[in-house]
N, C-alpha and C positions, 0 to 999 in steps of 0.2 A: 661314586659321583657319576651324575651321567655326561655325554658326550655331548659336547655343545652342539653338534650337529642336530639330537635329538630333541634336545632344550630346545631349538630353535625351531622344528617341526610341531609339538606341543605349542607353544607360543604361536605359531599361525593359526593352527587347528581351534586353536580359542579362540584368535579374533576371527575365523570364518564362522565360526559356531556363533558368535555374540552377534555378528551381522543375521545370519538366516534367524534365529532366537527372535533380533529385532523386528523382522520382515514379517515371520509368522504371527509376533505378539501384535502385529498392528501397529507398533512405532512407527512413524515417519521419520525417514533418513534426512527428512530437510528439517530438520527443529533447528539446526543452526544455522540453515539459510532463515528461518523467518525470525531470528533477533534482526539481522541487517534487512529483511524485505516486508513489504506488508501485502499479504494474498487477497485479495478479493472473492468471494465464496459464489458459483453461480448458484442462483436461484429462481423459481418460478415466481408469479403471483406481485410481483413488484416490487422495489425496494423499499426499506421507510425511510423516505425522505425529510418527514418533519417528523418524525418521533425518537427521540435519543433512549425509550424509555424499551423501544419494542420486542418479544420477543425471538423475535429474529437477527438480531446482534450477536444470540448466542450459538449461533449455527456460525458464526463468522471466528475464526479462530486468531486473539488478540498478538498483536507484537509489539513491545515495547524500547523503547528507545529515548537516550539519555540528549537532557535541554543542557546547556552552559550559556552562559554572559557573551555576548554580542562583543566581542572584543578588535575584530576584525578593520572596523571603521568609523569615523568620530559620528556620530557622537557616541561613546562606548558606557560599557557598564560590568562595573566589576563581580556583583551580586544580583542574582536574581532567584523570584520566589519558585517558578517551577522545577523541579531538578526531573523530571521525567515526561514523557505523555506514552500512553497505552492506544493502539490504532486498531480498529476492526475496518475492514470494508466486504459489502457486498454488490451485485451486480446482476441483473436481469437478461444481460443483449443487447438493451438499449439502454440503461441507466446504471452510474455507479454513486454508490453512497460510502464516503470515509466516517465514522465514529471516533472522535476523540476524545479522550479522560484522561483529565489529571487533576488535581488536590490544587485548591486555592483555600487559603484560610476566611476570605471574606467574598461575599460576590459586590462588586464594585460597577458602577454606571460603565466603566472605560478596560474592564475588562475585556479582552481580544486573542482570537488566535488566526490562523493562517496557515493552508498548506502552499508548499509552491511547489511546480512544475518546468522540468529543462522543456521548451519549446525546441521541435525541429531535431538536426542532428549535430549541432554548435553545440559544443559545451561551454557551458556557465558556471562561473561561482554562485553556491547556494548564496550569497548572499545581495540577493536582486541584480542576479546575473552579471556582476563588475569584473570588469577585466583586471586580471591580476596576474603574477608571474606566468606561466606557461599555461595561462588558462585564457584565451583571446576572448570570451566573454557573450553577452548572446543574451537573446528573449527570452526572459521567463513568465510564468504563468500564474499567478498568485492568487487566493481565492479566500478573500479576506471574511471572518466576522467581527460585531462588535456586539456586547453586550447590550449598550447604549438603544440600540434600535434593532437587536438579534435579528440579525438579515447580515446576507451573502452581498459582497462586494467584488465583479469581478475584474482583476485587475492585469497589467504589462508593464514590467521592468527592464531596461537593459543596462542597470547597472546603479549604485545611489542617487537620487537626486530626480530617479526619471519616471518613480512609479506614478502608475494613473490610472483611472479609472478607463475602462473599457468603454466604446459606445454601445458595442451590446452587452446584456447580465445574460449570460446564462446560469450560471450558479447561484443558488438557493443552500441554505442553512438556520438553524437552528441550536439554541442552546438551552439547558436544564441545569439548576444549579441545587444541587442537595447534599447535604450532609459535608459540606468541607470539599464536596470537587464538582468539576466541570464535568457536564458533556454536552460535544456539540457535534450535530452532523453537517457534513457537506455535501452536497448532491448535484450530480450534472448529467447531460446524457453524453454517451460515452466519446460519439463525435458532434462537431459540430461545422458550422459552413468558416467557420476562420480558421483555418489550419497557419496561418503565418498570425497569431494568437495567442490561439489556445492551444493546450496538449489535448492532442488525438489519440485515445486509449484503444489500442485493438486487442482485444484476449488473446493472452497465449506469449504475449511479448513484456518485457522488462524495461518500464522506463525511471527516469530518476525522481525522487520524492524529497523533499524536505519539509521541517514544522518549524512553528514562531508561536509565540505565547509572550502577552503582555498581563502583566497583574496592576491591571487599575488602580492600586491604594496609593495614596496623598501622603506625601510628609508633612511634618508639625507646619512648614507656612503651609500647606495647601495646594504644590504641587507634584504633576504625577513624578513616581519614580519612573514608572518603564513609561516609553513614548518614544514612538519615531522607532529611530534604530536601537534606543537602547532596551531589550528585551532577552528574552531567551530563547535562543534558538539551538537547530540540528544540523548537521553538514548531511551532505544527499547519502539517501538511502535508496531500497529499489521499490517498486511497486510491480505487480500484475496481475491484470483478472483473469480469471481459469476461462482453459478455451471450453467449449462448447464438445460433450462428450465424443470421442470417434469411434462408431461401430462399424468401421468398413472394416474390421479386421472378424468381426463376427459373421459378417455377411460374405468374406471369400471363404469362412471353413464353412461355412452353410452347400455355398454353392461346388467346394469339393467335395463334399460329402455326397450332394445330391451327384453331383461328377460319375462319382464312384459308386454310389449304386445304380446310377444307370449302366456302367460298364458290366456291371455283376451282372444284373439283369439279364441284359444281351449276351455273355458269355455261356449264363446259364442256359438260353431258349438255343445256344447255338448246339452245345455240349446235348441238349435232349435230341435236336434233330439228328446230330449224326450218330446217335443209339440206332 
């Protein structure tokens, strides 16, 4: 039998090997940051803002994340139709665009979804920012569609009871409904002139994300199920658009190399003259 000491060198030696393995094959060590965060992809050329359909959603690498019953605040709801939504986002420098998908069995006039935003540096309950036990509660940013008239609504919360519609829209969306699911984009530019608002998205930073999904269908009298608060929603997750690439690290071994053969240079004309 071997020495546990050895066992236990072997056993490292594999997880360093499965790590560099990782590295080399091209995995990414964040697979498990992006169940909890959704990446934003930079890209040239502009984002699609009103196409859910385009192909450049598939250059945006998807994260999924699980809906439950609004349980938190009356009016509550014990069942709801979405149990998932699927998130891409992409971003230009100046514009970011969310995609989202998930499985609706009918499309419905009153179908809806919404991501929301912690405004500022206050934290909030995802649940329109309401102050709750050791959570002092805070402006959120909400950025509502409806099937109804597929348009962006953009909205400020500080807590139930207080949502409202902004005086300015900056936000734009779109929805496509095929085969038994939704998608819909979101789109805004990344800042805007209301920062005590809206959230201010700067690359390269983490801020907090949540989702909401209402399924428009009627019971036998003819009212909605989901409406208001009762729906299905996410508790906060993170979001970040990628910074902007950094080649200053390419341009100091440029400039040490040029460094260095100037040195060589000079050494050498010094080295001929005293022949």
């Amino acid at each position: 039998m071997k020495p546990a000491n050895r066992v236990m060198k072997q056993v490292l030696r594999g997880g360093v090997a499965m790590v560099v393995a990782t590295i080399i094959g091209g995995t990414s060590l964040s697979v498990a940051q992006e169940s909890v965060s959704v990446r934003a992809t930079l890209m040239t050329g502009g984002v699609p803002i009103d196409d859910p359909n385009a192909a450049a959603w598939s250059s945006a690498p998807p994260a999924t994340f699980p809906m439950s019953p609004q349980v938190h605040w009356p009016n509550r709801i014990q069942e709801v139709t979405v149990k998932d939504v699927s998130v891409r986002a992409l971003h230009d420098g100046k514009q970011v665009a969310f995609l989202l998908e998930y499985a609706d069995p009918t499309q419905d006039p009153d179908d809806a979804a919404a991501l929301e935003f912690m405004v500022g540096d206050k934290k909030a309950h995802f649940a329109h920012g309401q102050p709750m036990l050791q959570v002092e509660g805070g402006p959120v940013n909400i950025w509502f569609w409806k099937n109804k008239t597929n348009k962006a609504a953009d909205m400020t919360a500080k807590g139930f009871g207080t949502l409202k519609p902004q005086e300015h829209q900056d936000v734009t969306a779109k929805g496509v409904y095929s085969n038994g699911s939704w998608k819909v984009v979101f789109s805004r530019n990344l800042s805007t002139g209301h920062a005590e608002e809206d959230v201010q998205i700067t690359p390269g930073q983490f801020i907090s994300i949540a989702f909401a999904v209402w399924d428009g269908r009627k019971d036998g009298a003819g009212e909605l199920v989901e409406k208001g608060s009762q729906k299905a929603v996410s508790s906060w997750w993170y979001f970040r658009a990628d910074a902007p690439p950094d080649y200053s690290g390419y341009m100091y071994a440029a400039i040490a190399a040029a460094l260095a053969l100037g040195f060589q240079f000079v050494l050498i004309r010094k080295l001929k003259k005293g022949q």
